[in-house]
C-alpha positions in Angstrom: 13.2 -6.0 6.5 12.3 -4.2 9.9 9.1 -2.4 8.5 10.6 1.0 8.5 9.3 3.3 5.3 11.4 6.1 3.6 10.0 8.6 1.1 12.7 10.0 -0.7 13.6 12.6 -3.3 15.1 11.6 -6.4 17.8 14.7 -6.1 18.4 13.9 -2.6 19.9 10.3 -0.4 18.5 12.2 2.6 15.0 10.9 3.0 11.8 13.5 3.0 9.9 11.3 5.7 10.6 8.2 7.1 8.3 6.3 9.1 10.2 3.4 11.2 8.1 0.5 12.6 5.5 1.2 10.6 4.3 -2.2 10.0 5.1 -3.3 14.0 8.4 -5.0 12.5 7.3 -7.2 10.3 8.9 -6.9 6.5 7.4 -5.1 4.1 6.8 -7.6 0.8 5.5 -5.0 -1.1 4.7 -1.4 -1.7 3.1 0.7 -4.5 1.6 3.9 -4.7 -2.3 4.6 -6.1 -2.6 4.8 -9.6 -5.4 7.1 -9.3 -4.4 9.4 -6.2 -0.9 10.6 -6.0 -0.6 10.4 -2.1 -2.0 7.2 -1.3 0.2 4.0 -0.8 -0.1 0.5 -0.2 2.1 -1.3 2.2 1.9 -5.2 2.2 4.3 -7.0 4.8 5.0 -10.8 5.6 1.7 -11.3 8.0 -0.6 -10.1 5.3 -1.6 -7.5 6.6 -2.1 -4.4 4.2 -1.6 -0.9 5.3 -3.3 2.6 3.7 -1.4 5.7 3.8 -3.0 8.6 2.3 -0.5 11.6 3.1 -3.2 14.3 3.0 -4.8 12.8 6.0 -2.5 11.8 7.8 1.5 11.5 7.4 2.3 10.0 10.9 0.4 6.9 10.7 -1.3 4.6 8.1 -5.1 5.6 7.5 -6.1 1.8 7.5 -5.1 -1.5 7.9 -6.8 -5.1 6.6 -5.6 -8.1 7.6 -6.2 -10.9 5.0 -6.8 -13.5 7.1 -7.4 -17.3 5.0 -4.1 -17.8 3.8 -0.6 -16.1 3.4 -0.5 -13.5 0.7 2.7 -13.7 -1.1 2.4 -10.7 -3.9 0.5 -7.6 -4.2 -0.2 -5.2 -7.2 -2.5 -2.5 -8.0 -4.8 -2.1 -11.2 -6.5 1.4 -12.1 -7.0 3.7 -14.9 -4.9 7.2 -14.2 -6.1 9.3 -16.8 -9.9 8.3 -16.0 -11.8 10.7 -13.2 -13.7 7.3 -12.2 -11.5 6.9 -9.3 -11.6 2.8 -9.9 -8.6 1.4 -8.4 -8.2 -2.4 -7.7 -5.7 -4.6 -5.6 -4.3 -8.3 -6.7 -3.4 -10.3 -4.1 -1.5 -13.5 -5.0 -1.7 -15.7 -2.5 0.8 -19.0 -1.5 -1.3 -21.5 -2.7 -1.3 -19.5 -6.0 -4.9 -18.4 -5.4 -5.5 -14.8 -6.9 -8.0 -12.4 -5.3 -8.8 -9.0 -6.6 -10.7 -6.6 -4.3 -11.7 -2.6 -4.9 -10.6 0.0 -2.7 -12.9 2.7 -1.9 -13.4 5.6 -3.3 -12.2 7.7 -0.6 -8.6 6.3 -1.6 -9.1 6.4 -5.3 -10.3 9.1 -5.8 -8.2 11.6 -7.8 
């Protein structure tokens, strides 16, 4: 609810990282890792703004961020094939007014 992220070890309740006010407070709605490269995530929180982390290029901060600015975004999934080297990886956005958009990511975060 405060935008704080925790990456945690299923042996462990101690958190590995944790990266707090990473989405400057907002909540985070939703969060999902690639499907297609193994340290990139997707953060979504309640302004609809989307945040990239890929961990091999940077584990302090979020690589990128996109703000999806015509309406509220209420849900967010990713679609990609995992055991194909195409490095295709797409992102649903459901929006409020029950609107669904689904955009590519580039290959720089898709890539296995």
């Amino acid at each position: 609810s405060d935008g704080s992220i925790r990456l945690h070890q299923m042996t462990s309740e101690y958190p590995l990282m944790q990266w707090n006010d990473s989405t400057r407070g907002q909540p985070i709605i939703a969060l999902q890792w690639a499907l297609t490269r193994p340290a990139v995530f997707f953060a979504l929180d309640a302004s609809s703004n989307i945040y990239i982390w890929d961990l091999l290029e940077n584990d302090l901060l979020p690589v990128a961020r996109q703000t999806i600015p015509s309406e509220k975004v209420a849900a967010m999934t990713l679609l990609g094939e995992p055991e194909k080297a195409n490095g295709l990886l797409g992102m649903v956005l459901a929006k409020e007014s029950g609107q669904i958009d689904i955009q590519y990511v580039k290959k720089k975060w898709a890539l296995p």
